[in-house]
Steps between C-alpha positions, in 0.01 A plus 500: 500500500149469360355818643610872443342827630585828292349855666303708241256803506087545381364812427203589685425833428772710635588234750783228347451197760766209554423210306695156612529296157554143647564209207486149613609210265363173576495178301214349245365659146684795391297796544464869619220665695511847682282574811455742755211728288698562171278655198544425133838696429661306801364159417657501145831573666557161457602503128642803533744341773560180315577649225784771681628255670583267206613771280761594794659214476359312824277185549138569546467259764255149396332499812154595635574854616243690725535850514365711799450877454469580955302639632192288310258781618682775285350538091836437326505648127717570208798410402763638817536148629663319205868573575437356904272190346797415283829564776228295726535178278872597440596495824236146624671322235825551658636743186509749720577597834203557764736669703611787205067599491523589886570892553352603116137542368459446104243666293432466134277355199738235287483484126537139324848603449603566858507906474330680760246700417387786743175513724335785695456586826842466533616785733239414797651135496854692498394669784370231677796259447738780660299517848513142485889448469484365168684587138263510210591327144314681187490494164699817326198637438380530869880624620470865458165508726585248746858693573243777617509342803816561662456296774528186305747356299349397153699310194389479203552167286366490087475088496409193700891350458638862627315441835605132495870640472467733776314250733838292432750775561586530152399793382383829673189662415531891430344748741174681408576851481197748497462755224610840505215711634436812346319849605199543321465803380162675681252752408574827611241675695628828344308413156218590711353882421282660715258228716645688845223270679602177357827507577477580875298220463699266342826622780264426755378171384883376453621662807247245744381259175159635503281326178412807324178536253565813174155645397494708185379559194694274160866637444512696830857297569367228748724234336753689455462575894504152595809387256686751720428366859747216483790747466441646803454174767787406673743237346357141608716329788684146357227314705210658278704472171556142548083450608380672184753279269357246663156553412614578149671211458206228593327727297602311161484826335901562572702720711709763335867422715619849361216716715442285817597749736216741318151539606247344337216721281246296390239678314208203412260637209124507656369209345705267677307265713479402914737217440741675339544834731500234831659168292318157454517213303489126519852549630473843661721750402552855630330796365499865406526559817750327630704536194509900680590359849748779625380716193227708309192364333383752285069449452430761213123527408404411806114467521539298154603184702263245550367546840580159609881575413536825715312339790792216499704766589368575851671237688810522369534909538457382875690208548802539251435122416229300262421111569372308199343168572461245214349128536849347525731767704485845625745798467642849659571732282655851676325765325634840712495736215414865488199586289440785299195523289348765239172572396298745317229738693207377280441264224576796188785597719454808539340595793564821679718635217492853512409487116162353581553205230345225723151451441440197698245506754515508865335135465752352270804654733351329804435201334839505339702572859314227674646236311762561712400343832515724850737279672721458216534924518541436823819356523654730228685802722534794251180555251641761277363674249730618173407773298527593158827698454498822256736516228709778630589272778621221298702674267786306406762822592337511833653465786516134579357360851690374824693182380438183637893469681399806751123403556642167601739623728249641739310190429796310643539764804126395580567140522781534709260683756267209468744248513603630917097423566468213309630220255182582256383818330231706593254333296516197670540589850262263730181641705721527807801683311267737357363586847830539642687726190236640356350703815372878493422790655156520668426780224591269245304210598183693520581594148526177389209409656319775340642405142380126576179615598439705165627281220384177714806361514572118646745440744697325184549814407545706789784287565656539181474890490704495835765251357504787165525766755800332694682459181422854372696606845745283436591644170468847700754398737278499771431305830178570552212520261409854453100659370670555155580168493187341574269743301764400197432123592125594491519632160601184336124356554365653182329244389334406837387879491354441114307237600362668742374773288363232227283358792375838617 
């Protein structure tokens, strides 16, 4: 038979669509040519094929083979295709059989010698093969991170002839297994002395994944705060494991097999640009942002970001998602991390120490806080400020503070509550949830009202002090939210109220 179709995977973003390689021999000048959108690293598969395929022992057919990469719409790049190019001319030639391809999906780049070599983006295609019915066939290099999908059964094969020997019943090609996942060991929260404030907030803000914004002066503990909040969130479900490896892996930065089941922390340092906090590129890939999908991205120094940079991050704080659109393709990126930034009060630092070592001016702190735009505050929950601690307090034979393992168990009791209203957290609860969980008494309202009113509040942020107040009664056990809980959720709007008092 002159024609032979062999399934295979893209990566498009996070996304691995089906790709139908169909190779069609047909008579006149030997020759090669690959269509259906292929860039540079696909078009020179064709030496790269020859050149397996000879060393394996077979006969690179003398024919004018046409190679089509479906659907012709689709950017095809890099190297995945090779090993489906060359079982495609395999199996047209009659060397192989067209009905052994049916049922299996092969992905991997081919050296001149016939070994596979590995590509990325290979656990999305994984994933993708198993909802459609199909095995996957990778190179060893690909097996531990493909068998992450246990839907899907994945083989691994090292050369061009071993698949050959399979296809023919020969030989069987070993299972991937996935590596052994270990527990990282996390933070405790009881290296934290003192800073009574800041760790209510930092319970509250992983008890209904509020984003959460540390003011205080240098060395007051604010990194050390937010190193400590991923030891507290509930364990991710399978589901969100597998969607942050995901993004790691068509990342091309790697995915570490031995911590998949962790949280991410991604900490960017604050020169790093727009593109890469959202992701970009000629061939868009995902960002700081999405690298923290189901995670923590840790913002330290947070008015030394570029202004441009922060403002990217409105839309996704909202949405949970970015879209980047390039010339040739657009992408989705999920981006539904939790944010915590830090900042200092003024530009020395210093401000409002009770030491009186800031000498910045009123100007220069209100210049310095509004490079921080209002609706960015906005959709940060808890402003909190952190003190300096004195030394008695952090002596090292002091008592130590509450340890992450029981702060995290009334986290978990909280989420439990949530989870009988609603499939998401507090923080994202939708206009109508919030009107229908987060209700209060006529007395309370009228309070609110009154606290909206005075620190000229938006409705942004009305909203989000009732979501703070419904997980603050959460954590209290409670079915309805209570005055204490609302004047608490109040509280966290420190910055709002600064602002204030640098405009009056």
């Amino acid at each position: 038979m002159s024609l032979a179709i062999v399934h295979s995977r893209a990566r498009m973003g996070v996304r691995a669509p089906e790709v139908r390689v169909e190779v069609h021999l047909a008579g006149g000048l030997p020759a090669m040519s690959i269509v259906g959108l292929p860039e540079a690293a696909v078009r020179e598969a064709k030496d790269r094929v020859r050149a397996a395929i000879q060393c394996a022992q077979f006969e690179f057919p003398a024919r004018r083979i046409t190679v089509n990469l479906a659907p012709a719409d689709l950017p095809k790049d890099g190297g995945r295709y090779d090993l489906a190019i060359a079982l495609g001319i395999l199996a047209a030639s009659g060397q192989l059989s067209v009905e052994a391809l049916d049922g299996r999906e092969f992905l991997g780049e081919l050296a001149l010698t016939g070994e596979l070599r590995p590509v990325d983006g290979v656990l999305a295609a994984a994933l993708a093969a198993g909802d459609c019915g199909r095995s996957l066939v990778v190179p060893p290099g690909n097996g531990a991170e493909a068998a992450l999908a246990s839907r899907v059964e994945v083989r691994t094969a090292r050369t061009l002839l071993e698949v050959c020997a399979a296809l023919d019943a020969r030989k069987a090609l070993p299972l991937a297994e996935p590596a052994p996942c270990q527990a990282a060991a996390e933070p405790d929260l009881a290296d934290v002395r003192g800073q009574v404030q800041a760790r209510r907030a930092l319970e509250i803000a992983a008890a209904g994944a509020h984003h959460l914004l540390l003011v205080g002066p240098p060395g007051s503990g604010k990194t050390l705060l937010a190193s400590r909040l991923g030891g507290i969130l509930p364990e991710p479900s399978e589901a969100e494991a597998l969607e942050t490896a995901s993004i790691a892996s068509a990342s091309g930065r790697g995915l570490d097999l031995s911590h998949w089941r962790q949280r991410p922390y991604r900490s960017p340092h604050h020169t790093a640009s727009a593109v890469a906090l959202v992701g970009g590129g000629a061939d868009p890939r995902p960002g700081e942002i999405s690298l923290a999908h189901h995670g923590v991205l840790f913002l330290d120094e947070l008015p030394e970001w570029s202004r441009h940079a922060l403002e990217v991050l409105r839309e996704p704080l909202e949405s949970g998602s970015v879209s980047i659109s390039r010339a040739a393709r657009q992408c989705d990126f999920p981006a539904r991390f939790q944010l915590v930034a830090a900042m200092n009060p003024c530009p020395c630092g210093w401000a409002g120490d009770p030491a009186g070592r800031c000498l910045c001016s009123s100007e220069a702190i209100r210049r310095y806080r509004a490079r921080i735009s209002g609706p960015l505050l906005e959709r940060i929950d808890l402003h909190v400020e952190v003190p300096r601690m004195p030394p008695t307090v952090l002596r090292t034979d002091g008592p130590p503070g509450e340890s992450s393992a029981a702060v995290r168990e009334r986290v978990l009791a909280a989420r439990a509550r949530q989870s009988t209203r609603s499939e998401q957290p507090n923080a994202r609860l939708d206009q109508a949830q919030t009107n229908t969980f987060c209700r209060l008494a006529p007395r309370d309202t009228a309070l609110l009202e009154r606290a909206v009113e005075a620190l000229q509040l938006s409705a942004r942020s009305l909203h989000r002090i009732l979501r703070v107040a419904r997980t603050i009664a959460d954590l209290a056990g409670s079915e309805a939210i209570d005055t204490p809980h609302l004047t608490e959720a109040i509280g966290y709007r420190t910055l709002e109220r600064g602002r204030e008092r640098a405009a009056a």
